[in-house]
N, C-alpha and C positions, 0 to 999 in steps of 0.2 A: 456194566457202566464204567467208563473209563473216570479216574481222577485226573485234573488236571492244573491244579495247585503251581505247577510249574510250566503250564503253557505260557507261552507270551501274552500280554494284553491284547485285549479286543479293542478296537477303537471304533467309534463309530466313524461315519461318513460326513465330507462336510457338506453342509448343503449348498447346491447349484441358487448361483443370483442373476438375476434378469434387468435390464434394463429396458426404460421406457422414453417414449421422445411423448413427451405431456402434450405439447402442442399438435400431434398427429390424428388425420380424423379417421371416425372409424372406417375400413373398407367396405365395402358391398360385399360382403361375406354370410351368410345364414344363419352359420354356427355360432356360440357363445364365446366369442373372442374378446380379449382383453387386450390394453395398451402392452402387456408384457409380450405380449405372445403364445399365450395359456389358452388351451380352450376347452371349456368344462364340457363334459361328459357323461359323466356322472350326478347324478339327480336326487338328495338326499329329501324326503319325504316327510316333515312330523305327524303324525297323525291325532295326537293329543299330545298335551302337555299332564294329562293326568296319571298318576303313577302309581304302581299297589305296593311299593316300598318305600321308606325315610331313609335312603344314603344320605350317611352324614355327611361328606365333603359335596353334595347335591343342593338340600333343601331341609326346613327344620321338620324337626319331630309334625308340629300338626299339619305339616305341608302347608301347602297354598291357596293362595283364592285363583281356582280353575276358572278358565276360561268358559266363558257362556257359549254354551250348544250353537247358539243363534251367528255366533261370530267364527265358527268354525267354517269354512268349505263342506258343503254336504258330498257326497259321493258322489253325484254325477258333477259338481262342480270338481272334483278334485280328479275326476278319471280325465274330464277335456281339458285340464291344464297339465295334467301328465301324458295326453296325447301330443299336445301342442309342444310340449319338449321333445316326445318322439319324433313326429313327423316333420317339424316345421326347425329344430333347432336342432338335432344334432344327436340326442340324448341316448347314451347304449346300454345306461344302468343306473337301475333306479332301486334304492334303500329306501324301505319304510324302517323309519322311528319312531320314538315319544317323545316325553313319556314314555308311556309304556303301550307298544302300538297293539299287545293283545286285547286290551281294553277297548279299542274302537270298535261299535258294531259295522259288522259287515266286512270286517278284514276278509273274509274268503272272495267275496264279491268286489271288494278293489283290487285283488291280486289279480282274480281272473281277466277282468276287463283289461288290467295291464298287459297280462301274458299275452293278448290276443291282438296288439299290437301290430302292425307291420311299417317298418323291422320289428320284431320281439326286443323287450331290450332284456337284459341280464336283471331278474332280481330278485333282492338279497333282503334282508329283517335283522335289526339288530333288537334283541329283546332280553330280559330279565330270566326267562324258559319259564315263569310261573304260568301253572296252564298248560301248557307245552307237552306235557304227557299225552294228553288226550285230543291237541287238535294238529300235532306235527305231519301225520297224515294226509288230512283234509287240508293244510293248508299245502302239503306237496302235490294234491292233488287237483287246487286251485291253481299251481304254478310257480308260487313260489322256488329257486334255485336254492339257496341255501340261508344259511344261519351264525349271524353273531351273536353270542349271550355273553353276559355280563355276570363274570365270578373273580369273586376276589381274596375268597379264603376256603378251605374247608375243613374249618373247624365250626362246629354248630353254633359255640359261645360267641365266637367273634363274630360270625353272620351276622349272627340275633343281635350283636353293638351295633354292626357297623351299618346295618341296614332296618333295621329296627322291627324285626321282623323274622317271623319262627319260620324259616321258609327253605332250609337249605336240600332238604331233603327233595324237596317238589324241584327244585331248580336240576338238580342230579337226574332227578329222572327225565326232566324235559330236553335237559343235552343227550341224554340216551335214543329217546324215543326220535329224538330230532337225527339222530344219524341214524337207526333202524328204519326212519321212512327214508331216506335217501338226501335230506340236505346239507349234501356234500360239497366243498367240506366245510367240517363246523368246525366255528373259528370262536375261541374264548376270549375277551376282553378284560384282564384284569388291572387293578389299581390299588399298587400300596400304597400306605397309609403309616409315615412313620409312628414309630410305638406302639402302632395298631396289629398291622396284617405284613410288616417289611422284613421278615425271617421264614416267609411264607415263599419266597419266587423258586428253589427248588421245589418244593414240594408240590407245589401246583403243577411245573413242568412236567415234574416224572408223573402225575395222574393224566394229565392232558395226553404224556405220550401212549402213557398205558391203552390208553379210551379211543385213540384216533383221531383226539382231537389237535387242531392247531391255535398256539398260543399266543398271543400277542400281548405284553405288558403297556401301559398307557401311565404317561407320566401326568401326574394330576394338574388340571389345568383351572383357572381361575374361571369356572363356569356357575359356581355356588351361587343360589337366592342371598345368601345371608352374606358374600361379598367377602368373606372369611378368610381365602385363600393367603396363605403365608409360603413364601416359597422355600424357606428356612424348612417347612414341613413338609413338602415335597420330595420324595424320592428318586433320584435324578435316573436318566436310561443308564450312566455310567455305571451308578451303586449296584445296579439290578443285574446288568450286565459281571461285575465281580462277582455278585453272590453265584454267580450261575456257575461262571466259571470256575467256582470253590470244589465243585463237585461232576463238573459236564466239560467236555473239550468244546469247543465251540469256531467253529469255520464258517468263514462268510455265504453264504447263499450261490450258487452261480448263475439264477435265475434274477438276469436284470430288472432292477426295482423299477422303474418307469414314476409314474407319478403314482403308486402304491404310497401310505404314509408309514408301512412297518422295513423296517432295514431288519432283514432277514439272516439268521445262521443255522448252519446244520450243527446238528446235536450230535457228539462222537460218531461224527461221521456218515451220518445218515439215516436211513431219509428224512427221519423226523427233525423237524426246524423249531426254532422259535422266534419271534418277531420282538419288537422294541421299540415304540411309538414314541418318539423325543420331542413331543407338539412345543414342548416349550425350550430345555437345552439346544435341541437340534432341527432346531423348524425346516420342515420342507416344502417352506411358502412356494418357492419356484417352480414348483412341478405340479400345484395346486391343479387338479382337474373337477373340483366340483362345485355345484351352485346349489341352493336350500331354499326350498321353500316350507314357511309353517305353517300350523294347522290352520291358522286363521287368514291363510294367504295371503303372508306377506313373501317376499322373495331375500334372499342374502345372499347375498357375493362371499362371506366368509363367516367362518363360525364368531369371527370378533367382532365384526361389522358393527358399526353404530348407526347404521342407517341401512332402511330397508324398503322396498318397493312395495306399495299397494297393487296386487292383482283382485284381489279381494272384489274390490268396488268397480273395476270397469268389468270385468266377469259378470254382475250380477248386473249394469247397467247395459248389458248387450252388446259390448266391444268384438269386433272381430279374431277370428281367430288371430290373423296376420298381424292385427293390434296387441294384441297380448304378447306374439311373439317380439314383435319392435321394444314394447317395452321391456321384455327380458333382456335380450340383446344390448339396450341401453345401460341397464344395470350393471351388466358384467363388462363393460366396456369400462367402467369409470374401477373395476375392482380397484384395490391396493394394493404393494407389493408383496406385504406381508402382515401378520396380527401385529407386531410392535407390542410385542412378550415383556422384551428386554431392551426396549427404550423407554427413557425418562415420558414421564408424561403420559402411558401408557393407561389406560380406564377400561376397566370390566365391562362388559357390554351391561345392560339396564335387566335382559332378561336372560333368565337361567338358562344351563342347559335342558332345562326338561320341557320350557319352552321356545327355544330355538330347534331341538332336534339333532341327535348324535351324528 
């Protein structure tokens, strides 16, 4: 492992700004186009909002009042509006989330219906790996491509703070078992936590490279129930990026980022990288490719969105497929240009991340 205490700084990248003519109507276009010129592709899924961990920068200790069974999308409600993305809008890759999406019954039976798609789209799971040992398999074998999990320390004490929960040991094995069935690659999602877990970004790196896995740190973003978020406590991509550097050479990626939200470096040299989600210093509103729907079917233009589409109600009132897709279209036509992180006036969306969907 090289030192490299006297490399030059890393900088991140600035991000690309788009401009929009407001008054412009949408074109006769299929796809999920926007006034900017954006057009989503990618299809983020919640499947519940309920969760078998207490992440403290999440939700409190006795969590929340979940969502009723009866307001969720049943399965065949969620497979036709994940069709109607495929065939009729555009959609090449669709991420299930939560919550915590191994919690949903029947996750093997909505992946398959997915995979059988035409086009197939790409898809991915972003999960906690609790459980993960024994169904990574079955659900490779449902179709599922690959695997996000969520680690953010490993040290047992600080897991069991930061998450509230004696679990580290199952989540290890479920990243394991998640790259022994084949979903490749498995990409790790971590989140310091100053005072917490922010003397931890080497050490994760070098287990991540050890295991094959791929890392991506995520800068904490104002998604908490409890509204909490101080940015003062925030870990910025820059801080993370120094620690790295403290100990790792660090070169830019040569593999063009496109609308990806990780800005990518090889690690002394290769091949192993690591990633650096700047959702809030370094927003990459302009290259935004995706569109959300949650578990109770409402639709989002954007993780910050303050306002959300009913698919929910004309679904179940017998709207056509081409209705459904008009009104998605509409949705993403009116997006914004960005979350407005770092402008005045800026307001936390009303629902969590656990119930919008990672």
């Amino acid at each position: 492992m090289t030192a490299a205490r006297d490399s030059p700084p890393v900088h991140l990248g600035f991000p690309r700004l788009r401009v929009a003519d407001p008054g412009a109507d949408r074109p006769d276009d299929a796809r999920l186009i926007d006034r900017f010129g954006r057009v989503a592709t990618d299809l983020r899924v919640s499947l519940t909002d309920r969760c078998n961990l207490r992440c403290t920068y999440c939700m409190p200790a006795e969590g929340l009042d979940w969502m009723p069974r009866g307001q969720m999308l049943s399965d065949g409600e969620l497979a036709r509006v994940i069709r109607i993305a495929v065939e009729h809008l555009g959609v090449t890759n669709v991420r299930f989330t939560g919550g915590e999406p191994t919690l949903r019954k029947g996750l093997e039976s909505i992946i398959a219906e997915t995979a059988a798609l035409d086009p197939r789209p790409r898809i991915s799971m972003t999960t906690n790996a609790i459980g993960l040992a024994t169904r990574a398999r079955r659900l490779k074998d449902a179709g599922l491509d690959r695997i996000n999990v969520s680690l953010d320390t490993l040290v047992p004490d600080r897991f069991t703070a930061l998450t509230r929960r004696d679990r580290l040991d199952d989540v290890l094995e479920g990243l394991a078992a998640a790259r022994d069935a084949g979903l490749t690659p498995v990409k790790v999602n971590a989140v310091l936590v100053r005072g917490r877990n922010d003397d931890e970004a080497a050490a994760l790196l070098r287990y991540c490279l050890a295991q094959g896995y791929q890392l991506r740190f995520i800068e904490q973003m104002p998604l908490d129930a409890q509204h909490g978020w101080n940015r003062a406590d925030m870990v910025t991509a820059q801080e993370i990026l120094t620690a790295l550097r403290a100990e790792f050479d660090l070169t830019p990626s040569p593999v063009p980022r496109g609308a990806a939200p990780a800005e990518r470096w090889r690690v002394d040299g290769g091949p192993g990288e690591v990633g650096v989600i700047a959702s809030v210093t370094r927003p990459f509103c302009g290259d935004c490719d995706r569109t959300r729907l949650t578990a109770d079917g409402q639709l989002r233009s954007c993780l910050f969105s303050q306002t959300e589409t009913d698919l929910r109600a004309p679904v179940r009132a017998g709207a056509g497929d081409e209705e459904i897709a008009d009104l998605w279209r509409g949705a993403m036509w009116t997006k914004l240009a960005g979350h407005a992180i770092n402008e005045a006036g800026f307001a936390q969306p009303l629902r969590p991340m656990s119930a919008i969907g990672g």
